[in-house]
Backbone bond lengths (Angstrom), bond angles and torsions (degrees), N, CA, C in turn:
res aa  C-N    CA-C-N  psi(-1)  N-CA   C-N-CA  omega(-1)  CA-C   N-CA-C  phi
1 X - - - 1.457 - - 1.523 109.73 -
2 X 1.158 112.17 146.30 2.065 109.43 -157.54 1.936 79.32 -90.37
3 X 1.186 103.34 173.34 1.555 120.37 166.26 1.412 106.50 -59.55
4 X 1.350 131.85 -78.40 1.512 132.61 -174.52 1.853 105.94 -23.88
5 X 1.221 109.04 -37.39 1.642 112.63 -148.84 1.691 87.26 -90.37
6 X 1.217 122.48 -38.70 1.371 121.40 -167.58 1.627 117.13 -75.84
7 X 2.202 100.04 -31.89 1.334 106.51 174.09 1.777 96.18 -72.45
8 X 0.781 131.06 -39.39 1.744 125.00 -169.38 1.518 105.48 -67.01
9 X 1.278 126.80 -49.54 1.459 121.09 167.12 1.414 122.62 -39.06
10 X 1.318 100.25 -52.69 1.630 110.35 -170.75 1.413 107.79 -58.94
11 X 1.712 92.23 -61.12 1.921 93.29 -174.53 1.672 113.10 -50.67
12 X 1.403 110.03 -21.30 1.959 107.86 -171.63 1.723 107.90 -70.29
13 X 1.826 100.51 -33.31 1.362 118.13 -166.72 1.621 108.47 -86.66
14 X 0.827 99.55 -51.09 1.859 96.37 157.56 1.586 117.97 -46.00
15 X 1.438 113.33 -51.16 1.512 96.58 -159.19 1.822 96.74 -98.19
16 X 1.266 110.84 1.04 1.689 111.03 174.73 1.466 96.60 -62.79
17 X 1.704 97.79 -70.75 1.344 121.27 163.26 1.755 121.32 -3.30
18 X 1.690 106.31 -62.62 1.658 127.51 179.91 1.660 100.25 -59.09
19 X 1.122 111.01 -51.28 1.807 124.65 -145.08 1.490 77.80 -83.03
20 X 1.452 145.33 -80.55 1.124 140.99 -141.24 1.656 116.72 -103.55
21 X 1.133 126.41 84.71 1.623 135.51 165.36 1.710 140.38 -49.74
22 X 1.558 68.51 -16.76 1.882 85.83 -177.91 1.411 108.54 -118.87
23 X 1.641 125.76 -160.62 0.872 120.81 157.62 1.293 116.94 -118.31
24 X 1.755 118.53 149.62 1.743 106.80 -165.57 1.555 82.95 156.12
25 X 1.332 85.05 -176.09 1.582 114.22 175.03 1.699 96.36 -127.68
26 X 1.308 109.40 118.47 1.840 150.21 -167.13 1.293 92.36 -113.69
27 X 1.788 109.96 119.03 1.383 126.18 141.48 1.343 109.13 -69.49
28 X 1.722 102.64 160.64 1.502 110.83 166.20 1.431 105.85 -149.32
29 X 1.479 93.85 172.77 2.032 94.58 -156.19 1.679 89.15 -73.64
30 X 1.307 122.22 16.25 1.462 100.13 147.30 1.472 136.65 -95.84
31 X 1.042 130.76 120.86 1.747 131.11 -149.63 1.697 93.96 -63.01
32 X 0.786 115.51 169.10 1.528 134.18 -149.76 1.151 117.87 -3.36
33 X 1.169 127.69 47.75 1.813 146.02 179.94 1.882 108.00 -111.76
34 X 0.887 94.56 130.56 1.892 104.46 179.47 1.467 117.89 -155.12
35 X 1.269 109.75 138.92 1.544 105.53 -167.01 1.833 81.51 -134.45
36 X 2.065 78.64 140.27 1.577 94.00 177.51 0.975 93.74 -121.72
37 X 1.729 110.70 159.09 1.755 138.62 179.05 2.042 100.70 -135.95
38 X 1.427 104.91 143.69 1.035 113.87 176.00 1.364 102.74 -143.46
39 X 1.456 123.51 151.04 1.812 111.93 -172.21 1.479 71.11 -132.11
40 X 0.880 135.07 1.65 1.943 126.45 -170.15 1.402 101.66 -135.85
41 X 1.732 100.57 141.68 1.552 97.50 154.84 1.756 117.91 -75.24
42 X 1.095 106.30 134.50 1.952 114.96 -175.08 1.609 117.99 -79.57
43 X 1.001 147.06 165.50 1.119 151.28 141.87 1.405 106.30 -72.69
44 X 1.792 125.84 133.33 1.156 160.95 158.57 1.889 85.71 -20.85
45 X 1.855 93.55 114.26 1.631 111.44 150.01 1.148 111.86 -121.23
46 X 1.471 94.46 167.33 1.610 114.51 -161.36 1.404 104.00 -131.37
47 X 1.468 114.19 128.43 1.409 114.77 -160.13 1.730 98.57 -168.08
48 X 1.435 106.60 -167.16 1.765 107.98 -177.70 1.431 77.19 -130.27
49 X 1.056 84.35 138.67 1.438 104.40 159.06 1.715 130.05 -106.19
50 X 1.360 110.90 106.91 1.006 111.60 -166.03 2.130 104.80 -63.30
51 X 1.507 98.40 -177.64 1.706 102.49 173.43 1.102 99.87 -81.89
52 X 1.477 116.48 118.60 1.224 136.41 163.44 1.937 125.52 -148.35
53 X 1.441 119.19 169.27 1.108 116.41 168.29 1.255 124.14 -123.45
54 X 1.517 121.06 128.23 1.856 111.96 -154.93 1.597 92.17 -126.65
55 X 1.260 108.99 138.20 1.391 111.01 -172.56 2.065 96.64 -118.09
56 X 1.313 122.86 126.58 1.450 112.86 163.36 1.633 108.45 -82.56
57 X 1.191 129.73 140.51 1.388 149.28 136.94 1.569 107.53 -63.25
58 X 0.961 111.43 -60.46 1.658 110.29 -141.51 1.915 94.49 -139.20
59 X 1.213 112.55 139.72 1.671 104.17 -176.95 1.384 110.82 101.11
60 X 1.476 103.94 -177.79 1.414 148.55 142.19 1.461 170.70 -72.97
61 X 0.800 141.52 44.81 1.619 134.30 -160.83 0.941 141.93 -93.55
62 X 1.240 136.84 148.62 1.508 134.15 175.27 1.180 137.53 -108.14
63 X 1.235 143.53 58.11 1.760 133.71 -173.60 1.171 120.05 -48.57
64 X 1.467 134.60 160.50 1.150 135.37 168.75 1.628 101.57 -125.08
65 X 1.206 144.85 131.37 1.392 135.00 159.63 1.496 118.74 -132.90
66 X 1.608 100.27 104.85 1.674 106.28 -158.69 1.343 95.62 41.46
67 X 1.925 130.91 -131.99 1.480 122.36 -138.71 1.999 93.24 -113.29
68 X 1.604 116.26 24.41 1.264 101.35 -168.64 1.784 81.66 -96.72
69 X 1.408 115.12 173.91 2.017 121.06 175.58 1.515 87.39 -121.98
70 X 1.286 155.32 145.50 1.051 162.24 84.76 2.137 111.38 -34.88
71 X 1.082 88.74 113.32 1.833 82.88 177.16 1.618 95.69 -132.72
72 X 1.692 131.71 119.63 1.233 132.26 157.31 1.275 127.14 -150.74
73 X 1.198 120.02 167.97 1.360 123.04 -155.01 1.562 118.57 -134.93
74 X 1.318 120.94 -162.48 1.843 112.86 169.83 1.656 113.34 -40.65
75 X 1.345 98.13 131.73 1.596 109.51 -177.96 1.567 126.22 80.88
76 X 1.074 106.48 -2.14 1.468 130.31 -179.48 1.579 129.40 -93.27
77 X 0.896 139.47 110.96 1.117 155.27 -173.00 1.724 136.50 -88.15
78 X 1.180 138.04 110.44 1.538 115.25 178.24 1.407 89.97 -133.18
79 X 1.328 94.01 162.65 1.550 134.54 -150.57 1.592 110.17 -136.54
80 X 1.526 110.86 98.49 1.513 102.37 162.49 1.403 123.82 -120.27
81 X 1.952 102.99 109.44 1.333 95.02 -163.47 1.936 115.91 -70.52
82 X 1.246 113.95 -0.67 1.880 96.85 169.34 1.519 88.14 -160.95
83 X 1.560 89.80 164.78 1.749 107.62 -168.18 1.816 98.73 -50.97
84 X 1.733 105.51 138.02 1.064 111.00 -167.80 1.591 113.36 -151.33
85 X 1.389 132.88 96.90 1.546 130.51 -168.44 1.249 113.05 -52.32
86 X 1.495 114.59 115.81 1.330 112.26 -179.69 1.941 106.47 -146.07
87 X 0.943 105.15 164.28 1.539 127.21 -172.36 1.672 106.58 -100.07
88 X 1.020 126.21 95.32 1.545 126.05 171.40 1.497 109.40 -93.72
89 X 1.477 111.42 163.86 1.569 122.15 -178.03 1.599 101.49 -173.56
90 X 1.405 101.67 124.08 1.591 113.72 171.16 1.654 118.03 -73.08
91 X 0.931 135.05 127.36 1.870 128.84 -151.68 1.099 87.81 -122.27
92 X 1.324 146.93 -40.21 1.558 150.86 178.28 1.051 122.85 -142.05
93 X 1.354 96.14 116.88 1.795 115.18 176.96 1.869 93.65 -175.25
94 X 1.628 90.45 157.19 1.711 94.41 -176.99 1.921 83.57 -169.16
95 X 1.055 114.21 143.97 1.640 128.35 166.12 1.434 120.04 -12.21
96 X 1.512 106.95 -57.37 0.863 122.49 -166.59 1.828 114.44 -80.05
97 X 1.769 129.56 -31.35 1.140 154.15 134.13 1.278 132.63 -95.77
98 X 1.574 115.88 66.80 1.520 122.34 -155.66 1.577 97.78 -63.55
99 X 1.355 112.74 164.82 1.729 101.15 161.95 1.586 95.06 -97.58
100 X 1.623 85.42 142.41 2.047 109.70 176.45 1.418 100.97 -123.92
101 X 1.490 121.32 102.74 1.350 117.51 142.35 2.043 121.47 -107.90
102 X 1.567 98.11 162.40 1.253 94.05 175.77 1.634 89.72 -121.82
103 X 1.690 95.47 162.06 1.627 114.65 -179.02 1.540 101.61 -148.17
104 X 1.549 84.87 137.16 1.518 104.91 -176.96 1.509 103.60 -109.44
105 X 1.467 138.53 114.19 0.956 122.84 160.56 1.922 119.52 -88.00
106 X 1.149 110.72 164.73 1.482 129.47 -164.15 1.230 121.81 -153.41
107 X 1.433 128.03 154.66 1.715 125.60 -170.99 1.796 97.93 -119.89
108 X 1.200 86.13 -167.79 1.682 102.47 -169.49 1.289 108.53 -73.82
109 X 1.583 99.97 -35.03 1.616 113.38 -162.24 1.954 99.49 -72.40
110 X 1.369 119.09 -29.30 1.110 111.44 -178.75 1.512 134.00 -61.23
111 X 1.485 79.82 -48.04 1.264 95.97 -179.19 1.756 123.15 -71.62
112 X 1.528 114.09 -29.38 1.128 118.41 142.96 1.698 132.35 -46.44
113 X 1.535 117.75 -31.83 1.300 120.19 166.19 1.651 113.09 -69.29
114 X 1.240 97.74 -40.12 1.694 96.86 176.91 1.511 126.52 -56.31
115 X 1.925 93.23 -33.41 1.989 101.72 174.65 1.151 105.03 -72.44
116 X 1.291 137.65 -43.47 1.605 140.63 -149.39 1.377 95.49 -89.79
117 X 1.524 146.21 -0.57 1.291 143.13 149.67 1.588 117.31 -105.47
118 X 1.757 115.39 13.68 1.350 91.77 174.69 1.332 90.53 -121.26
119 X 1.341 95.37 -152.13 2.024 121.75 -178.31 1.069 122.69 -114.73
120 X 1.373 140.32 7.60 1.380 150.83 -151.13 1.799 101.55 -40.66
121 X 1.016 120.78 118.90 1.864 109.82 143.96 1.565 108.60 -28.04
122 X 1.585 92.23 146.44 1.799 107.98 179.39 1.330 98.22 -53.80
123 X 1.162 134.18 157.60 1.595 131.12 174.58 1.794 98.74 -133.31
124 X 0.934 107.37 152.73 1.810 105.58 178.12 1.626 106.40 -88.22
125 X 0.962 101.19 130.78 1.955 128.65 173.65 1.505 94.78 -72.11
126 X 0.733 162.90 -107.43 0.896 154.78 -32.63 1.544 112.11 -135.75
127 X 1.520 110.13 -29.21 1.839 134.28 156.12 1.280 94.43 -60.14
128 X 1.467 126.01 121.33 0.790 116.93 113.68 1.988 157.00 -105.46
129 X 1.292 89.99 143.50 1.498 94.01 -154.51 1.299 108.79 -101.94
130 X 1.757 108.44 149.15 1.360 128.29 -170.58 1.576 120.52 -45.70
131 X 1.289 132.04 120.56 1.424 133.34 179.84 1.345 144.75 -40.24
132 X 1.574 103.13 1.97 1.484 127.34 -167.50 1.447 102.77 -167.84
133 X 1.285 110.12 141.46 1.623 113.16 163.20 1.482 103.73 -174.60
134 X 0.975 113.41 161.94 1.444 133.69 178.97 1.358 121.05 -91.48
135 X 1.411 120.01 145.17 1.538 119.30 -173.15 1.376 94.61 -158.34
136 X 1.800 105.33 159.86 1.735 121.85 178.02 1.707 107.69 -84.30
137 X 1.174 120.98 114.60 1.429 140.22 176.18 1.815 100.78 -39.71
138 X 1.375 130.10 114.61 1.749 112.77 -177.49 1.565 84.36 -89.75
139 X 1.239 111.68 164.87 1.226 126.29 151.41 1.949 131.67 -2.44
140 X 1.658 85.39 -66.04 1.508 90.19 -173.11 1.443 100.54 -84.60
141 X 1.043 156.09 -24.83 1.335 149.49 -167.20 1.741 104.06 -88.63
142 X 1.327 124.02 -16.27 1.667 127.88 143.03 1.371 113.54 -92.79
143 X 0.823 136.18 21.56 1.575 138.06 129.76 1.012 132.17 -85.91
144 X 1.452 123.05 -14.80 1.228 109.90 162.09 1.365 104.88 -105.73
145 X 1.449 134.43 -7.08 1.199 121.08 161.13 1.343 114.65 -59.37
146 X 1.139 123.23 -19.33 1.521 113.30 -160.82 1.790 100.79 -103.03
147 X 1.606 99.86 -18.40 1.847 92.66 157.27 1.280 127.09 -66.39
148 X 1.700 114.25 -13.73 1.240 92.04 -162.35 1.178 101.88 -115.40
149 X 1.511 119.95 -3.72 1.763 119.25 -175.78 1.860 76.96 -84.27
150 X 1.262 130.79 -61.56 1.493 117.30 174.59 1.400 130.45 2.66
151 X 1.665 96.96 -39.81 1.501 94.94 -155.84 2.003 96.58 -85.26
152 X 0.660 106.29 -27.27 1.771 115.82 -175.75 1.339 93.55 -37.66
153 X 1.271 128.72 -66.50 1.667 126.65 -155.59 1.803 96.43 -103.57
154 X 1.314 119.37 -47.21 1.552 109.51 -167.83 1.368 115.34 -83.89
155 X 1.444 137.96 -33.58 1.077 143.46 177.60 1.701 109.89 -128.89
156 X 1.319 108.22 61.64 1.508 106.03 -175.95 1.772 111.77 -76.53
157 X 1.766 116.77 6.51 1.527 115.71 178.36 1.164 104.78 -89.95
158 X 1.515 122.25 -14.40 1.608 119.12 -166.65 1.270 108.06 -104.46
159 X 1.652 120.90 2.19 1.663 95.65 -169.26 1.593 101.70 -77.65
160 X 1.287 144.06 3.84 1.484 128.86 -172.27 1.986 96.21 -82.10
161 X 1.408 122.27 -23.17 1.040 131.88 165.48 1.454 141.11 -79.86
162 X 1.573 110.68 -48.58 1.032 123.77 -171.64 1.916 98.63 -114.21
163 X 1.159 124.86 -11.15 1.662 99.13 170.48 1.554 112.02 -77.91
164 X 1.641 115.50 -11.53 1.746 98.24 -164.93 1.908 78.45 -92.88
165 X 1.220 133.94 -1.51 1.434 99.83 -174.64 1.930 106.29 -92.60
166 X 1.610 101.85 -29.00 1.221 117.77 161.86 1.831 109.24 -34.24
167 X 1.311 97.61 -70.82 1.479 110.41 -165.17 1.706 101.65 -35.53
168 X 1.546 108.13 -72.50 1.193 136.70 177.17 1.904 116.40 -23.64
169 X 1.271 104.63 -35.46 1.435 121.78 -163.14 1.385 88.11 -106.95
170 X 1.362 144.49 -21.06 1.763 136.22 167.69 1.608 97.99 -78.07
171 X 1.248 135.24 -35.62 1.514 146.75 -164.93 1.550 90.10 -83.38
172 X 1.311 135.07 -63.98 1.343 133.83 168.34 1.706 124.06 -26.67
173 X 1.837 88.43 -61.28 1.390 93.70 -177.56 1.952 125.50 -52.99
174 X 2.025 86.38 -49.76 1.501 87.09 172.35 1.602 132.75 -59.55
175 X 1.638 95.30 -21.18 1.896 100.03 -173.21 1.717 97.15 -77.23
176 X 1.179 116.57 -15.51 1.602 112.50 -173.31 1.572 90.14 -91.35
177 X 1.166 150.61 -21.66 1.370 157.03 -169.25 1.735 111.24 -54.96
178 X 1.414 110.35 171.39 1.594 106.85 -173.63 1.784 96.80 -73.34
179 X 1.404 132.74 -23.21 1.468 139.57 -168.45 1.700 110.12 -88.47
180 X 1.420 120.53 -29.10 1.011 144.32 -170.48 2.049 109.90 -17.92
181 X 1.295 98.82 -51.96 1.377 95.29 170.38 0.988 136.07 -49.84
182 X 1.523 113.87 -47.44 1.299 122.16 -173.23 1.517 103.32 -69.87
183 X 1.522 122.02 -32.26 1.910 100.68 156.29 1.387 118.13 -45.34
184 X 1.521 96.21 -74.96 1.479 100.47 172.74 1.808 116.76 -8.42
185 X 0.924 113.33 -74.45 1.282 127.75 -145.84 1.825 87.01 -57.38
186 X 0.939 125.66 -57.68 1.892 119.68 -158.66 1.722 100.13 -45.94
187 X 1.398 114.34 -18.10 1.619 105.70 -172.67 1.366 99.76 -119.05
188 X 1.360 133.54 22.89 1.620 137.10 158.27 1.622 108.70 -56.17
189 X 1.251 119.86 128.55 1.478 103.04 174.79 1.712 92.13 -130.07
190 X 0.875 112.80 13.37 2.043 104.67 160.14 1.560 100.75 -74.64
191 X 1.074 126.83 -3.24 1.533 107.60 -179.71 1.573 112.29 -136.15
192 X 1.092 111.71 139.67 1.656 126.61 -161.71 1.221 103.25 -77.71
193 X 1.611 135.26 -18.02 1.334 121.84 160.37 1.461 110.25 -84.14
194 X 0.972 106.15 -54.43 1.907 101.48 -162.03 1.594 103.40 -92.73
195 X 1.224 106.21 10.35 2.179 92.18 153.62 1.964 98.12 -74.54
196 X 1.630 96.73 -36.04 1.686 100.46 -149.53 1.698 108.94 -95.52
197 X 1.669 114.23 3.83 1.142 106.14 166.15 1.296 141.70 -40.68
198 X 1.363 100.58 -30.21 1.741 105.34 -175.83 1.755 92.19 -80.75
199 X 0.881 158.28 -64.55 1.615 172.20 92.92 1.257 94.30 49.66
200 X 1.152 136.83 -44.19 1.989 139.54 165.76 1.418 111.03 -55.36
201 X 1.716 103.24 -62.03 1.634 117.38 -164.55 1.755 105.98 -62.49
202 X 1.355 95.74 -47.48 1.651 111.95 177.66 1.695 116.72 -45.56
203 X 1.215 102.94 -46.70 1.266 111.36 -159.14 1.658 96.37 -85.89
204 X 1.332 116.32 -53.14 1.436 112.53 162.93 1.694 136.09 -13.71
205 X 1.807 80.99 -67.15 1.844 109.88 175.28 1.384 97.52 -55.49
206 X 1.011 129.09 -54.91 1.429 142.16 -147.26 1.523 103.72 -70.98
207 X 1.813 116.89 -32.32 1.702 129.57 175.86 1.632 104.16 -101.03
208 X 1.286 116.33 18.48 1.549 117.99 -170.92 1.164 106.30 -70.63
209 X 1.773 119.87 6.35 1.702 102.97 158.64 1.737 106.74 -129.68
210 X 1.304 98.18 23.12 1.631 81.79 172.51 1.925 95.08 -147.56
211 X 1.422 86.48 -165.75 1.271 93.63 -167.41 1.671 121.37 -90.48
212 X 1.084 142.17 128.46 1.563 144.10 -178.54 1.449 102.99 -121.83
213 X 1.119 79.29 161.27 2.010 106.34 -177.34 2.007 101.40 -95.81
214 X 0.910 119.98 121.87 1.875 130.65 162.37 1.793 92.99 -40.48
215 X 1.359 107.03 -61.80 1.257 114.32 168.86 1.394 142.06 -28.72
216 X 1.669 109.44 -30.43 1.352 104.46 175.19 1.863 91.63 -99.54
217 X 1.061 106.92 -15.35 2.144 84.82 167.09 0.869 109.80 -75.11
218 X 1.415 128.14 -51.67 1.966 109.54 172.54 1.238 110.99 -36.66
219 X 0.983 130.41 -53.18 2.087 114.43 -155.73 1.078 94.39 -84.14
220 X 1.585 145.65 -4.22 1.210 138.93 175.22 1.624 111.42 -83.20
221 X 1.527 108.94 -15.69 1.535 108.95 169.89 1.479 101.33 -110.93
222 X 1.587 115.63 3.94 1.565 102.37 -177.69 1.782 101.71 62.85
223 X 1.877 131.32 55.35 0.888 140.26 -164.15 1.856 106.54 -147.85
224 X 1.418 100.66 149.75 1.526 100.55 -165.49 1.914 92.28 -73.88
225 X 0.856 137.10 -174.71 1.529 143.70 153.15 1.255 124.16 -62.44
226 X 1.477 118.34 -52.00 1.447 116.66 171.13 1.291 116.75 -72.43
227 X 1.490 126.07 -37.57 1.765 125.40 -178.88 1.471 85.74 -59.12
228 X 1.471 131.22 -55.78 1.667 122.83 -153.93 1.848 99.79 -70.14
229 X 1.052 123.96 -48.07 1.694 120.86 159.52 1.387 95.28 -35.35
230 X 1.475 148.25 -100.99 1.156 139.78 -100.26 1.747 89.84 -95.58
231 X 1.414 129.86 -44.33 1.101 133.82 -174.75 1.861 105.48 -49.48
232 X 1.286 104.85 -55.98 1.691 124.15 174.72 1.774 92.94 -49.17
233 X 1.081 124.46 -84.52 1.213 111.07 177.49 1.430 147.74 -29.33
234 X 1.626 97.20 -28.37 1.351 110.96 -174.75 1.769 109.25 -77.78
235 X 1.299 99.02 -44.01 1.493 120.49 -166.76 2.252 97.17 -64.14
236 X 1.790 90.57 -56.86 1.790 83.25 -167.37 1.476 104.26 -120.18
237 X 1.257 116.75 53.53 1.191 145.61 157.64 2.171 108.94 35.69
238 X 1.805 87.83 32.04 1.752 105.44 169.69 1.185 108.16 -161.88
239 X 1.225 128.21 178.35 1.185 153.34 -142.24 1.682 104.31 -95.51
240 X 1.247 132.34 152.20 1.717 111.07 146.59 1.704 145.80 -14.01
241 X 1.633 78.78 -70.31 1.628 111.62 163.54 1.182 116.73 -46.63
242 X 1.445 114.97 -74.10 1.678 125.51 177.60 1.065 99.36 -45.10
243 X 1.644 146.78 -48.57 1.243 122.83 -148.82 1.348 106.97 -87.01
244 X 1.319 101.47 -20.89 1.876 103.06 170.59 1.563 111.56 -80.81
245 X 1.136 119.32 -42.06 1.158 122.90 163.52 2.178 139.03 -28.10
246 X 1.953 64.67 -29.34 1.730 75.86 -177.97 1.863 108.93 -112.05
């Protein structure tokens, strides 16, 4: 690990460390900013995970998504670009080395503001890629994390200014990242599945106690049944069913 990467860890793990005393998931007067502490390894929860980006400092973790494992640690990063049922579990942490991650959550609309002001290379449409994955934090993309958890205690007059440009420049960093597409992709609207993904998941959640037809999400993208199965699958690594199921 180079020096830069080890001073940026430390400073995140120190001031996670400052901000959070207990164990939990802690709001802060930055709007969709939360820093977690664990002094224990947990037993496997089950929850949705909204779109967000969670970086560990310090610890362990485990995702489950349907049959993919996400496993990462200090410097590591995962990314779920839309609400997605998954099974988490802390694997390392103890009192003495609690696990500290922070999570930024984010919407569609952002991340779309971030494309429509950059330059990206053409990227191919046409992959589509899994809804979450994990990646190694470079340097600059924990530098600006560490400006913006900063601002909580050192510059707490500027975050109505300087946390949404912060935010913006962590959303940047990851879309320039080796995973970058698979953000990309939730705000593609050349394609009749993945403009309408959020419009799938929604509508799903929304029948999560009764019964629906696969059938009425196809005609809602104007999509055969099996392309809308296999596309759904590809993205949250299950079925229709399964995802209501869980």
């Amino acid at each position: 690990m180079s020096d830069r990467l080890h001073e940026h860890q430390d400073e995140l793990a120190k001031r996670i460390d400052r901000y959070s005393n207990t164990n939990g998931v802690h709001q802060t007067a930055i709007p969709s900013l939360f820093l977690i502490r664990e002094s224990v390894v947990t037993e496997p929860i089950f929850r949705v995970n909204e779109p967000s980006f969670c970086i560990i400092v310090q610890g362990e973790k485990q995702v489950l998504l349907g049959q993919d494992r996400f496993r990462y640690g200090p410097g590591s990063y995962i990314v779920a670009t839309v609400d997605l049922p998954v099974s988490g579990q802390v694997i390392q942490a103890s009192s003495e080395a609690p696990y500290l991650a922070l999570k930024l959550e984010f919407t569609s609309s952002e991340i779309l503001e971030v494309l429509n002001h950059s330059h990206f290379p053409a990227r191919p449409q046409k992959t589509t890629k899994r809804a979450m994955f994990v990646s190694q934090a470079e340097p600059s993309l924990l530098d600006a994390v560490v400006r913006l958890i900063c601002l909580l205690e050192d510059h707490s007059e500027d975050i109505p200014l300087l946390a949404p440009l912060f935010k913006k420049e962590i959303l940047y960093k990851v879309l320039k990242g080796p995973h970058g597409i698979a953000l990309e992709q939730a705000t593609i609207s050349g394609q009749p599945y993945l403009s309408n993904l959020e419009t799938f998941i929604e509508y799903i959640m929304n029948h999560s106690e009764q019964n629906f037809r696969v059938e009425d999400l196809a005609d809602l993208a104007n999509m055969s049944t099996p392309s809308l199965h296999r596309h759904f699958k590809e993205v949250t690594a299950m079925s229709p069913i399964q995802f209501q199921n869980t």
